[in-house]
C-alpha positions in Angstrom: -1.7 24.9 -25.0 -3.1 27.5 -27.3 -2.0 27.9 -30.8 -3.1 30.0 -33.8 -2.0 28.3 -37.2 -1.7 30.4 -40.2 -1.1 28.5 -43.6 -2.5 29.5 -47.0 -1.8 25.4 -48.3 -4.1 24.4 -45.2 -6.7 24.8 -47.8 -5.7 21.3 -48.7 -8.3 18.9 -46.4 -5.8 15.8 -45.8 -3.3 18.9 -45.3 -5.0 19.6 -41.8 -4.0 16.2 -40.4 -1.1 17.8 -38.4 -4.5 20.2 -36.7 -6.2 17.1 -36.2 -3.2 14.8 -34.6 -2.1 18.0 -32.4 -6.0 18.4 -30.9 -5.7 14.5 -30.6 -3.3 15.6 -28.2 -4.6 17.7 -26.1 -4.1 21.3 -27.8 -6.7 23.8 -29.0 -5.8 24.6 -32.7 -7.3 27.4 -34.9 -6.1 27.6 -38.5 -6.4 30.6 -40.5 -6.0 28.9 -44.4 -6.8 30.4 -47.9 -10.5 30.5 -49.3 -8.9 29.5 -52.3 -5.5 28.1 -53.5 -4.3 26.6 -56.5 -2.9 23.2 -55.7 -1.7 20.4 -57.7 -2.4 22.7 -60.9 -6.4 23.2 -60.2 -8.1 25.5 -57.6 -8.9 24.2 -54.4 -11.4 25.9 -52.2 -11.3 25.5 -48.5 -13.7 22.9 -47.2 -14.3 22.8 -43.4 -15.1 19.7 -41.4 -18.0 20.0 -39.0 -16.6 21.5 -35.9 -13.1 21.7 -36.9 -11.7 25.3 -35.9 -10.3 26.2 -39.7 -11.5 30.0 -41.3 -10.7 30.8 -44.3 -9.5 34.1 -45.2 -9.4 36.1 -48.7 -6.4 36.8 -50.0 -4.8 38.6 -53.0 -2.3 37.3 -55.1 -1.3 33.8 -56.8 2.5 33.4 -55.8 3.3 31.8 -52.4 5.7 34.5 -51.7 4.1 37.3 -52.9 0.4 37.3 -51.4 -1.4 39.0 -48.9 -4.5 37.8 -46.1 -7.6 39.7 -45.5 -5.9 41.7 -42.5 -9.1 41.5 -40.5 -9.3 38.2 -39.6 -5.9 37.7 -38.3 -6.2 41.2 -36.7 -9.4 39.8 -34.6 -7.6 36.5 -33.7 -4.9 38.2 -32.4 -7.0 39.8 -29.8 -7.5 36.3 -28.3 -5.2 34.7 -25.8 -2.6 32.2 -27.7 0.6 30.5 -26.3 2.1 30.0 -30.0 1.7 31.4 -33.5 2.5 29.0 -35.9 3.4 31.2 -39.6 3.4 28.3 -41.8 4.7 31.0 -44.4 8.6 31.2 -45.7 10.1 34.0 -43.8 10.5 36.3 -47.0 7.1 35.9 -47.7 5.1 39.0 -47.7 1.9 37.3 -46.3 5.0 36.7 -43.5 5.8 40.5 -43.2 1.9 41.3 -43.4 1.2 38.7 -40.1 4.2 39.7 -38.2 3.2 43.6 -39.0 -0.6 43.1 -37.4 1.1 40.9 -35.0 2.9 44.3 -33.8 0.5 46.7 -34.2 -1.9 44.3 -31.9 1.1 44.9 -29.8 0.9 40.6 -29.3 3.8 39.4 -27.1 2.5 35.4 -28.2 5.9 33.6 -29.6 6.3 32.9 -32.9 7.5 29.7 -35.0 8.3 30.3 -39.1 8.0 27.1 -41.7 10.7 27.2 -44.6 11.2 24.5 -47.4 13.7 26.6 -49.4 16.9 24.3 -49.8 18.7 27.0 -52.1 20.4 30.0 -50.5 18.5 33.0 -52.7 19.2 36.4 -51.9 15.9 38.4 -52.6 15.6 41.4 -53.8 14.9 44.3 -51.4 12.8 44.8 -49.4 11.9 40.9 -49.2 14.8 40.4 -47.7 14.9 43.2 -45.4 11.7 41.6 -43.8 13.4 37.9 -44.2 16.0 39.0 -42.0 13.9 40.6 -39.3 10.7 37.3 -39.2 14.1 35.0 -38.4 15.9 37.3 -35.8 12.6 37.5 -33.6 11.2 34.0 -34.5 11.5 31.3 -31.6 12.5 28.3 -33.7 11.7 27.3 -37.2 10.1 23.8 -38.7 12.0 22.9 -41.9 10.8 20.5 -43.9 14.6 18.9 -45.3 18.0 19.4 -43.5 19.3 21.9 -46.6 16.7 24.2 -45.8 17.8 24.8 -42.4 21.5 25.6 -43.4 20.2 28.1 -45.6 18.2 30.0 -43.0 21.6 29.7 -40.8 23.3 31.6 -43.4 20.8 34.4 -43.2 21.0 35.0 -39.8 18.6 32.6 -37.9 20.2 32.0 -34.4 16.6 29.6 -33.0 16.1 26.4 -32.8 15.7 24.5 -36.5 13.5 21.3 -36.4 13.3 19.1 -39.4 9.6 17.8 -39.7 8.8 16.3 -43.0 4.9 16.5 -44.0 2.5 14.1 -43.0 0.3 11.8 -44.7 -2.8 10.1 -42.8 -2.3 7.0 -40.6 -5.3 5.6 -42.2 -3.8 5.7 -45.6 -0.9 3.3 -44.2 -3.6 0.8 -42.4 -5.9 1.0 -45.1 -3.3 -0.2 -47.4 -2.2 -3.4 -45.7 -3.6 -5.5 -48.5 -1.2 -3.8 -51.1 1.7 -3.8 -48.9 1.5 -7.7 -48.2 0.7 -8.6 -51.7 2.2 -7.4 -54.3 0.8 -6.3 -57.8 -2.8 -5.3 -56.1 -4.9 -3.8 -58.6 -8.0 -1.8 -59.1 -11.3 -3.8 -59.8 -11.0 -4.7 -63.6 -7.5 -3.2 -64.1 -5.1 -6.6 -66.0 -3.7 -8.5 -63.6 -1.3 -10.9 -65.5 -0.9 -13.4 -62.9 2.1 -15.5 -63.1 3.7 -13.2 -65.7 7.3 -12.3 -63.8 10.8 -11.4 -65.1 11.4 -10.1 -68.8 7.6 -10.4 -69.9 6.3 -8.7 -67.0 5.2 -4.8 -67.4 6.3 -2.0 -64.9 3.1 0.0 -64.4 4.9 3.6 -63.3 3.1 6.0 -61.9 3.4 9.7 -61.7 1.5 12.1 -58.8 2.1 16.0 -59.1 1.8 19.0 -61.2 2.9 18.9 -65.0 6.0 21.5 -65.1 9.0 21.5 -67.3 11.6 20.6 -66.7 12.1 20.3 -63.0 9.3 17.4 -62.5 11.1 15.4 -64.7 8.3 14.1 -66.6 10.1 14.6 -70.4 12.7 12.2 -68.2 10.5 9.5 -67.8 8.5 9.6 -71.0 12.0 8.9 -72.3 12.5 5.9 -70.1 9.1 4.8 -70.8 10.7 5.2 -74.6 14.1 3.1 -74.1 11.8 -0.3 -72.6 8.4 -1.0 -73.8 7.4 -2.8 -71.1 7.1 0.9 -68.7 3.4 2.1 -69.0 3.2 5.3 -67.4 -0.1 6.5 -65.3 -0.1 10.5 -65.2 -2.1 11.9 -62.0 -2.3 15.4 -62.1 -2.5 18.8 -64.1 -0.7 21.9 -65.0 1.2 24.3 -68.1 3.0 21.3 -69.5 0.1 18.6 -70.2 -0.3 19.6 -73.6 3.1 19.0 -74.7 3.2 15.8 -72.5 -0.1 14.6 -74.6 1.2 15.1 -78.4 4.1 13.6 -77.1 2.4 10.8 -75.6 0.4 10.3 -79.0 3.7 9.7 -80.5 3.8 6.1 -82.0 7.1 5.1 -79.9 4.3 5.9 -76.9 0.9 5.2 -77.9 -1.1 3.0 -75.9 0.9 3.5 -73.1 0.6 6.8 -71.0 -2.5 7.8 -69.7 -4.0 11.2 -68.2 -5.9 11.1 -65.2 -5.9 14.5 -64.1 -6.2 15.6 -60.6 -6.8 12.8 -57.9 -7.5 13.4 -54.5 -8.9 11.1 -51.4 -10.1 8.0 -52.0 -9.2 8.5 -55.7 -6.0 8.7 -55.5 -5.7 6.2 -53.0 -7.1 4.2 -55.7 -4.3 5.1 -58.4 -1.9 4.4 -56.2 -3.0 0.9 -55.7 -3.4 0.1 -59.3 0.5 0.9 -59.4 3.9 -1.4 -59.2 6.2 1.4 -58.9 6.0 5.3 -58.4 8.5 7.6 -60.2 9.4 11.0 -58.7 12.0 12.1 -61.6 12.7 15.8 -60.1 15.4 17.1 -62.2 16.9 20.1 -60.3 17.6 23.7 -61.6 19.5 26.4 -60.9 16.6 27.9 -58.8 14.9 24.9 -57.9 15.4 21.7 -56.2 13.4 18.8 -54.7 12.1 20.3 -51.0 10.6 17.2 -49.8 8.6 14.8 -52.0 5.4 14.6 -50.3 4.1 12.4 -53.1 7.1 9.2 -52.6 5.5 9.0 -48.7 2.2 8.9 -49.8 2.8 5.6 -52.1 5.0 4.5 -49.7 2.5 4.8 -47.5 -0.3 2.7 -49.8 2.5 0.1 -50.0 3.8 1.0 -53.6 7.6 1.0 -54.2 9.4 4.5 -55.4 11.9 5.4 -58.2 13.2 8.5 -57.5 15.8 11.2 -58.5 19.1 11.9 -56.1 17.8 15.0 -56.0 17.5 17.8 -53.3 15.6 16.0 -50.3 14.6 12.9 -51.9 17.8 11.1 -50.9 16.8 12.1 -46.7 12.8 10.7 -47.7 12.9 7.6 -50.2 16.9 6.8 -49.4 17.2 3.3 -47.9 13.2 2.9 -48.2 13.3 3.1 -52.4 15.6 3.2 -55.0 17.4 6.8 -56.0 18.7 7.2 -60.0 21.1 10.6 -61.0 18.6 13.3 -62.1 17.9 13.3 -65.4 19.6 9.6 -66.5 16.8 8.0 -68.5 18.4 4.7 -68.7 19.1 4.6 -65.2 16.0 5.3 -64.6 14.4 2.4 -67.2 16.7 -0.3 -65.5 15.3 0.8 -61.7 11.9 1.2 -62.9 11.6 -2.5 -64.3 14.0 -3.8 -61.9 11.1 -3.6 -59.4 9.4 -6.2 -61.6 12.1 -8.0 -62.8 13.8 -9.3 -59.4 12.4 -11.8 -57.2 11.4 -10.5 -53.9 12.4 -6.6 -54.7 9.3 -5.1 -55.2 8.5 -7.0 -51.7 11.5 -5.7 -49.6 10.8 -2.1 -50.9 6.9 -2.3 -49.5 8.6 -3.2 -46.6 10.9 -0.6 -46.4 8.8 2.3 -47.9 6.1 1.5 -45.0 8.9 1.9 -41.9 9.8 4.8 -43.8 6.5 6.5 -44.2 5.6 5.6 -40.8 7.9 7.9 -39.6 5.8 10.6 -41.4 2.3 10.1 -40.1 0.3 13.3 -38.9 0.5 11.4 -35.2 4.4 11.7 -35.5 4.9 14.9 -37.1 2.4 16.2 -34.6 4.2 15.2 -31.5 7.3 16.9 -32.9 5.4 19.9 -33.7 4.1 20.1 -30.1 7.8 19.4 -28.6 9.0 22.5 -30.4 5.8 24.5 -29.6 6.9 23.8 -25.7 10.3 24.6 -26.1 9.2 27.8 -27.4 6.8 28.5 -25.0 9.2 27.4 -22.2 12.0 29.9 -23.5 9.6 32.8 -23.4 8.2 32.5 -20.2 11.8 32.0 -19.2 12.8 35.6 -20.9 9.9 37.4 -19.4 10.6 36.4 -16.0 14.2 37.4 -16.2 15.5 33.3 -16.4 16.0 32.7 -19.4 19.7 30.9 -19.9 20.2 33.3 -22.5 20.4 35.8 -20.1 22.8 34.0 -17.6 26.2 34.8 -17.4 28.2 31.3 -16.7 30.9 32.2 -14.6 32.3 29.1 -12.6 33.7 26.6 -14.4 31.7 23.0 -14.3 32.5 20.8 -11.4 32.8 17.2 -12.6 31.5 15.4 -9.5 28.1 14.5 -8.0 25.7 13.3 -10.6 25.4 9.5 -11.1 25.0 8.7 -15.3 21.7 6.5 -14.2 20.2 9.9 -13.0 20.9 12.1 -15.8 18.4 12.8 -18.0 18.3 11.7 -21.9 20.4 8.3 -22.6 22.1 6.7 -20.2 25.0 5.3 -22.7 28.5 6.5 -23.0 29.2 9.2 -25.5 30.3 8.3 -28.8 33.3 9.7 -29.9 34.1 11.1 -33.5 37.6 11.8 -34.8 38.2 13.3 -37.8 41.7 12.6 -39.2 44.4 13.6 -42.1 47.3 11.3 -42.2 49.6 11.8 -39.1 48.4 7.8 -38.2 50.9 7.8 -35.2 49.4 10.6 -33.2 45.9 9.4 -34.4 46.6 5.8 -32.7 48.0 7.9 -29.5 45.0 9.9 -29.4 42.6 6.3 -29.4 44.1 4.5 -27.5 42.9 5.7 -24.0 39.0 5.1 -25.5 39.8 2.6 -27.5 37.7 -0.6 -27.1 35.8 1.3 -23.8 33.9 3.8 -25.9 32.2 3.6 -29.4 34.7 5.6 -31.7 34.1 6.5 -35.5 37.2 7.7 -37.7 36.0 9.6 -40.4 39.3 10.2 -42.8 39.8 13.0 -45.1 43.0 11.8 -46.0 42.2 8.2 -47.6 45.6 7.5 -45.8 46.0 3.3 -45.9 47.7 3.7 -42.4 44.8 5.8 -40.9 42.8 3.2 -41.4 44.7 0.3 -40.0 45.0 2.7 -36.7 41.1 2.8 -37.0 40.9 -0.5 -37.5 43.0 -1.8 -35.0 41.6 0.4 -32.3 38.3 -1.6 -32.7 36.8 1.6 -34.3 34.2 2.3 -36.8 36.4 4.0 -40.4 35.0 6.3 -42.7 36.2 7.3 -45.9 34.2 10.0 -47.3 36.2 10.1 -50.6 37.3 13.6 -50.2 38.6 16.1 -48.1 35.2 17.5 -46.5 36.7 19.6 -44.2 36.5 19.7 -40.2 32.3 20.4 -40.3 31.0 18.6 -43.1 33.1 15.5 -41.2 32.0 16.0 -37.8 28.2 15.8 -39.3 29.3 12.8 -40.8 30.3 11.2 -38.1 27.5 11.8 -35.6 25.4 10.8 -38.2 26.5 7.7 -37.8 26.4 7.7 -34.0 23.5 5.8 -32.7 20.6 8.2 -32.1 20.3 10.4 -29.0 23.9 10.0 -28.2 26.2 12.6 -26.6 29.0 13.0 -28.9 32.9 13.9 -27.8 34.9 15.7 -30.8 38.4 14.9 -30.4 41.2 15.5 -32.4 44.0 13.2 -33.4 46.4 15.6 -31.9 44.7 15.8 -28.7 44.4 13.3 -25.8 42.3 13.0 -22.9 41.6 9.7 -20.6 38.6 7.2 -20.0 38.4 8.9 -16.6 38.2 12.1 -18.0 36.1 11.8 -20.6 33.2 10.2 -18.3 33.8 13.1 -15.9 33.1 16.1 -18.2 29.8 13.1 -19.5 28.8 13.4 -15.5 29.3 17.3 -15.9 27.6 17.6 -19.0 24.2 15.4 -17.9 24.2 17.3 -14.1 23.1 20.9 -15.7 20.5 20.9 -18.7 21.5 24.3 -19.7 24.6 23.1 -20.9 25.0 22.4 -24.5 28.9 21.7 -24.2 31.8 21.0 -22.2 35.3 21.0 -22.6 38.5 20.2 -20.4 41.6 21.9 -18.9 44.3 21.5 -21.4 47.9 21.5 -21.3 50.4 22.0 -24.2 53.2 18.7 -24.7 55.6 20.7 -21.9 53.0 20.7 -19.8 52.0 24.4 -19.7 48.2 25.1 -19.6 46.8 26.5 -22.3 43.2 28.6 -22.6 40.3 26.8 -23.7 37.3 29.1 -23.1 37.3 32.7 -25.5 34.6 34.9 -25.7 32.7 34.8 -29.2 34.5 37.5 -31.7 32.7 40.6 -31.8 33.9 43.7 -34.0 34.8 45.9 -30.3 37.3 42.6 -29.6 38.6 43.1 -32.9 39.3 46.7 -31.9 40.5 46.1 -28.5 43.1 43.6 -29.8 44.4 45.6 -32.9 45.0 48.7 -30.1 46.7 45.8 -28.1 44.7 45.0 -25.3 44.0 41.4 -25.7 41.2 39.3 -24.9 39.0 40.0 -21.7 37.3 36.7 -20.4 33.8 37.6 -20.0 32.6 34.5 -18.3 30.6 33.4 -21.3 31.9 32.1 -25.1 32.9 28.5 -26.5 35.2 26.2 -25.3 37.9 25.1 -28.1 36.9 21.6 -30.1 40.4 19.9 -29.7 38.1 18.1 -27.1 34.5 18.7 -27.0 31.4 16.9 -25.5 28.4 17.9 -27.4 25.1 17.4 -25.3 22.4 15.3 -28.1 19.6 17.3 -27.4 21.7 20.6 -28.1 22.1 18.7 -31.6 18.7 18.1 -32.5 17.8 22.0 -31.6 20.6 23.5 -33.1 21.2 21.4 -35.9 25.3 20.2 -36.8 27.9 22.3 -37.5 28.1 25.1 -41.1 29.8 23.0 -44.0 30.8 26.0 -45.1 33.8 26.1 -42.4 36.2 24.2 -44.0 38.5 24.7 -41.3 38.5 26.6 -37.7 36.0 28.7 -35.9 33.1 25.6 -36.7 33.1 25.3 -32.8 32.8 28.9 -32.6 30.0 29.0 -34.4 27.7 26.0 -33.4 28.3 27.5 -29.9 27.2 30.7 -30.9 24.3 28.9 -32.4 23.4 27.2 -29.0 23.9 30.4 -27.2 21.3 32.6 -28.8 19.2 29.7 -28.4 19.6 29.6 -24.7 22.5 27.0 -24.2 26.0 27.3 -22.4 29.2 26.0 -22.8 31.7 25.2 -20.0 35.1 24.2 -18.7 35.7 21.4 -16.7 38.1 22.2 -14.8 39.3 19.4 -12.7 39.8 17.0 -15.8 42.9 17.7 -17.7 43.4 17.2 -21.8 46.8 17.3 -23.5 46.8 18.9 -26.8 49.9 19.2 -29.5 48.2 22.2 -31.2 49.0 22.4 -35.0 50.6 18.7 -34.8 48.8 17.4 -37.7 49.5 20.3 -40.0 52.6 21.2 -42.4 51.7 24.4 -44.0 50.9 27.8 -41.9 50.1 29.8 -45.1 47.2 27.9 -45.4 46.6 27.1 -42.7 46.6 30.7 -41.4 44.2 31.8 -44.9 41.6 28.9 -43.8 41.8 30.5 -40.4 41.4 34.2 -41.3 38.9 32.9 -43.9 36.6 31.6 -41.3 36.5 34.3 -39.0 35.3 36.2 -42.3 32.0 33.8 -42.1 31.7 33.8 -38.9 31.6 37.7 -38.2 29.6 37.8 -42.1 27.2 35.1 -40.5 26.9 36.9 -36.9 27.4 40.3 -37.4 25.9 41.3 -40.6 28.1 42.8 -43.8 28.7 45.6 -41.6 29.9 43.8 -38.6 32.8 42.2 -40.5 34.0 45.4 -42.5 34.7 46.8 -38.7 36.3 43.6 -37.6 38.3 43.7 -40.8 39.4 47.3 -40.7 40.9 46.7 -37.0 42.7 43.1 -38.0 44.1 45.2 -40.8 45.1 48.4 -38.9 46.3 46.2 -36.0 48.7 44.3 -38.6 50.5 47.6 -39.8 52.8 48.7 -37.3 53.7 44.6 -36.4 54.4 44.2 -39.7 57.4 46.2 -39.0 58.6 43.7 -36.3 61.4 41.4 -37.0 61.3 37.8 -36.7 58.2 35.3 -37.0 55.8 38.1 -35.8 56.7 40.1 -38.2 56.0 37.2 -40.8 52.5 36.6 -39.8 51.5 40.1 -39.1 52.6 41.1 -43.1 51.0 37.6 -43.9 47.6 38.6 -42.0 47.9 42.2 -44.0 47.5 41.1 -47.2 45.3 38.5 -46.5 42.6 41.2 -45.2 43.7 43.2 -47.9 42.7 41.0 -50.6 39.8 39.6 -48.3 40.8 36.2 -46.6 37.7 34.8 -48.4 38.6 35.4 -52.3 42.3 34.5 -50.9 40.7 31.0 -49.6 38.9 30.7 -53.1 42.4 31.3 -55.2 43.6 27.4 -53.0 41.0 26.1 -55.4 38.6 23.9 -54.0 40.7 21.4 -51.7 36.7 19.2 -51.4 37.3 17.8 -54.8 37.1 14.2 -54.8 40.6 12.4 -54.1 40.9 10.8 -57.7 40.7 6.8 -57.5 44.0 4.7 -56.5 46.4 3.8 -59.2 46.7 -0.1 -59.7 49.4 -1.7 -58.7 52.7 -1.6 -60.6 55.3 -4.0 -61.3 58.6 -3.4 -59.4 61.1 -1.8 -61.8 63.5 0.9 -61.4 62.7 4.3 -61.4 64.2 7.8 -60.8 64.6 9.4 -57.4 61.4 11.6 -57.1 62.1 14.6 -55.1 59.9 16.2 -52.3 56.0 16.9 -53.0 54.6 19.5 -52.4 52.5 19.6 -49.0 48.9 17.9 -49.1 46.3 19.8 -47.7 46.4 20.4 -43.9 45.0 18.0 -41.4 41.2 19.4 -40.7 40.8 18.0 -37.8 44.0 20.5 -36.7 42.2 22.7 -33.9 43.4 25.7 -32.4 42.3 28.6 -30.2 40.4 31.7 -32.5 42.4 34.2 -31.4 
């Protein structure tokens, strides 16, 4: 495989480890990097290897956004034969625009992958955003470097594939620092190294490895938790705008003697530093247009076997979580106590050595490399598939899924059972109706919105795993939950508390799902509690379906769409390329959308005909006003999402003239149809918004009381409904 890299920050040496690991592999890798960028607050020019296949390219302009390559480099490698372009630019760059322009004009056909880090949804102005929208609708996945990131590019439109792949550091740096990792306090040649001295006498040497900005690196932060104990002596590696200030403040008398300048350090001297250190702040403190995007710098020392501090900040928590120890942003104090806890606790500073080197293992240039060239084949694969008229993207799946025929110890991927996730609010008895068919035969996880005591004795007694969030996170933020905690590479089967389907059936659509890897999910037949079937599969909304079901002509089965998630069986793989489902559907058309997702990314969903579901529909939920505005307020993201700003003012303008004349009507039609008026009046959105926010978190329970008497209380008012509630999108 051929690839042509483009990245300004490959002008960074140890940066090119992911070129190095990927022709380790077997691929042929030209970068086109930078002559010169400023990195880590000093210039850095490009320095090729002997033989390595880097060239580095003028360019014009400082800002990573708003730069632009010599053209004629890129314009000659174009000419050459590639099977992937890597853009290792953020799609609303204008180096992005500039690449994809040439790319056009060379009239290239050679797929194309984007990089993004951005973790906060920014509009930009015009006409970065213009060119934003049109790098991710032609791009054939994108490599994000934290989970946030990836939402954010869903929002704008991207329908591809989204891979998470951290930055790498070097294997060697890992190996190489065996000796810090098994002992601990390893110094530099003639650095202190006050043997024996443990507990309160014993200094916390910090450490501190980036560029010197205010106030989002935090640095003010730990100067004053350096302040609050005297035993922190802080190390400072690196330069930038806000050194001066850090030095007078540093010469302070509550400080002196105890923060030191180092500048920039890179290679062996900054493996050095790190080895001189017992712990390694990362004090990000985030603002409103900036958050933490990955944390190279926490790997690295994790990596030479030094423990991290770090902020609960953007995608710190994904990196150091579990590995180090995380502090709120900003909290001094908390940040004091962590910082000498390391030193203080018997055995602490050892675990977290321990830890941090599993965790940075997992972020070695071999490793991020072999999930770079997985989604580099993918892409490829997709693209020979679309020129040759196969792509599944282009198939229309018309038969429903037969169940039969495939043994599970032939199917590719895991050979376990699925998992299964329910998400429940209150409504315990048809919850422990809905478990008990899988109960004790199939790994199940609860995840309850409600809090409800009696959910999770249901839970509980079903042998399943409970989950109490703390808050009402709605139907998508809970799902994700829940196959987060699945065990890795599982097939996962949504099922709702009001729906129920039996072991037989649920390892029948399994067979279905593993005999055809184009699937991404399946669904069952279902039938209403009278038995009467009820349909599963819709087409995805478009504004002409709007249309044709405002003039009354219903809902034409194309063949292809998403299957409802009252019961769904969601293939793993489909997961990792597609990501989980939008948090920002509190409730309804989440299915709709993931679907939509894996469709335009060359999946299918299906029916399974032959197995049969039973599904109450609306049993878990006790009011249709909102029930019907978190509804009508998720088509409104969906169509926004899918269809563009113009897309959903069609689609609104139908529901709306479609609701008129039923308004007239008498009777329960003629309620919902004046109900559905003025909600796409007012915008089903903004009417969502005026519920206030029903995530807040559930406040903590009361303590018990003494029995005494008390007044009658009369009837509440309804809590908020069940989210796991599924129904048809009409």
């Amino acid at each position: 495989m051929r690839v042509l890299r483009v990245s300004h920050s490959a002008v960074v040496t140890a940066w090119r480890g992911r070129e190095d690991a990927l022709r380790a592999r077997g691929l042929t890798v030209r970068t086109l990097s930078a002559r010169t960028w400023a990195e880590g607050g000093r210039d850095v020019d490009l320095a090729p290897r002997p033989g390595e296949d880097v060239v580095g390219v003028r360019t014009t302009g400082r800002h990573p956004n708003v730069f632009l390559y010599d053209p004629r480099p890129i314009w000659r490698a174009l000419r050459e034969d590639w099977d992937v372009l890597d853009l290792h630019e953020e799609p609303a760059a204008l180096a992005t625009a500039e690449v994809l322009l040439l790319r056009a004009l060379r009239r290239s056909r050679v797929p194309y992958v984007l990089y993004s880090a951005q973790n906060i949804a920014k509009r930009y102005p015009v006409p970065f955003r213009w060119w934003e929208r049109r790098a991710l609708r032609g791009a054939g996945a994108v490599s994000v470097c934290n989970a946030e990131a990836a939402d954010v590019l869903r929002a704008k439109g991207l329908t591809a594939p989204a891979h998470v792949v951290g930055l790498g550091v070097e294997a060697a740096e890992a190996a190489g620092s065996a000796d810090a990792v098994t002992t601990p306090g390893a110094r530099d040649e003639g650095a202190p190294t006050d043997a024996g001295v443990v507990g309160a006498a014993a200094p916390a040497r910090t450490g501190y490895v980036g560029r010197l900005l205010h106030p989002h690196k935090g640095l003010d932060v730990l100067l004053d938790a350096a302040e609050a104990d005297p035993r922190i002596t802080v190390a400072i590696a690196g330069a930038g705008p806000h050194e001066a200030a850090l030095r007078a403040r540093a010469a302070t008398p509550a400080l002196a003697g105890r923060v030191t300048f180092h500048g920039h350090l890179a290679g062996a001297d900054l493996d050095a530093f790190y080895r001189g250190l017992d712990v390694l702040a990362v004090p990000s403190v985030p603002t409103p247009g900036w958050l933490e995007q990955f944390g190279r710098v926490a790997v690295e020392a994790m990596a030479a076997g030094v423990p991290v501090v770090a902020s609960d900040s953007g995608a710190l928590r994904d990196v150091v979580g579990g590995a180090g120890t995380l502090v709120p942003p900003g909290d001094a104090a908390a940040l004091a106590a962590a910082l000498v806890a390391v030193v203080d606790e018997p055995g602490r500073a050892a675990r977290m050595r321990a830890a941090g080197a599993e965790r940075a293992a997992e972020y070695t240039w071999p490793a991020i490399a072999e999930r770079y060239e997985a989604m580099y084949r993918e892409v490829v694969a997709g693209a020979g598939r679309a020129e040759i008229g196969g792509s599944p993207r282009d198939r229309r799946f018309h038969a429903p899924i037969s169940s039969g025929g495939t043994d599970l110890g032939e199917r590719d991927g895991d050979a376990g059972d699925p998992e299964v996730v329910v998400v429940a609010y209150g409504a315990a008895e048809l919850l422990a109706r809905a478990l008990a068919p899988v109960a004790g035969a199939l790994p199940v996880t609860v995840v309850d919105n409600s809090g409800d005591p009696a959910v999770r004795r249901v839970a509980e007694d079903a042998g399943a795993r409970y989950l109490d969030p703390g808050a009402n996170l709605g139907f998508a933020a809970a799902v994700n939950l829940g196959v987060r905690s699945a065990r890795p590479g599982a097939d996962v089967l949504l099922l709702n508390p009001d729906a129920r389907v039996d072991l037989a059936g649920v390892r029948a659509l399994h067979r279905a799902l593993r005999a055809d890897p184009g699937v991404a999910a399946v669904g069952p037949a279902q039938v209403d509690d009278d038995g009467a079937p009820a349909r599963v599969r819709w087409p995805f909304p478009t504004p002409a379906a709007a249309w044709r079901q405002a003039a009354g002509l219903g809902v034409r089965d194309t063949g292809d769409g998403f299957v409802i998630g009252s019961v769904l069986l969601l293939r793993a793989e489909a997961l990792t390329a597609v990501g989980g489902f939008d948090e920002r559907f509190f409730l309804y058309s989440e299915e709709t959308d993931w679907q939509r997702r894996a469709h335009d990314a060359g999946w299918r969903s299906g029916v399974v005909e032959d197995v049969l579901a039973g599904h109450v529909g609306g049993g878990t939920s006790t009011d249709p006003t909102r029930r019907e505005t978190h509804f009508h307020a998720s088509q409104e993201r969906y169509f926004r999402t899918h269809h563009g700003a113009a897309g959903w003012a069609s689609a609104r303008a139908a529901v709306a003239l479609g609701a008129v004349p039923r308004a007239l009507l008498p009777g329960d039609r003629g309620s919902a149809a004046r109900l559905r008026l003025r909600l796409y009046l007012r915008g089903p959105l903004r009417a969502e918004a005026a519920l206030g926010d029903p995530r807040a978190p559930r406040p903590a329970p009361l303590p018990p009381v003494p029995p005494a008497p008390a007044p009658a209380r009369g009837a509440g008012a309804d809590p908020t409904p069940e989210t796991a509630d599924r129904e048809a999108a009409a």
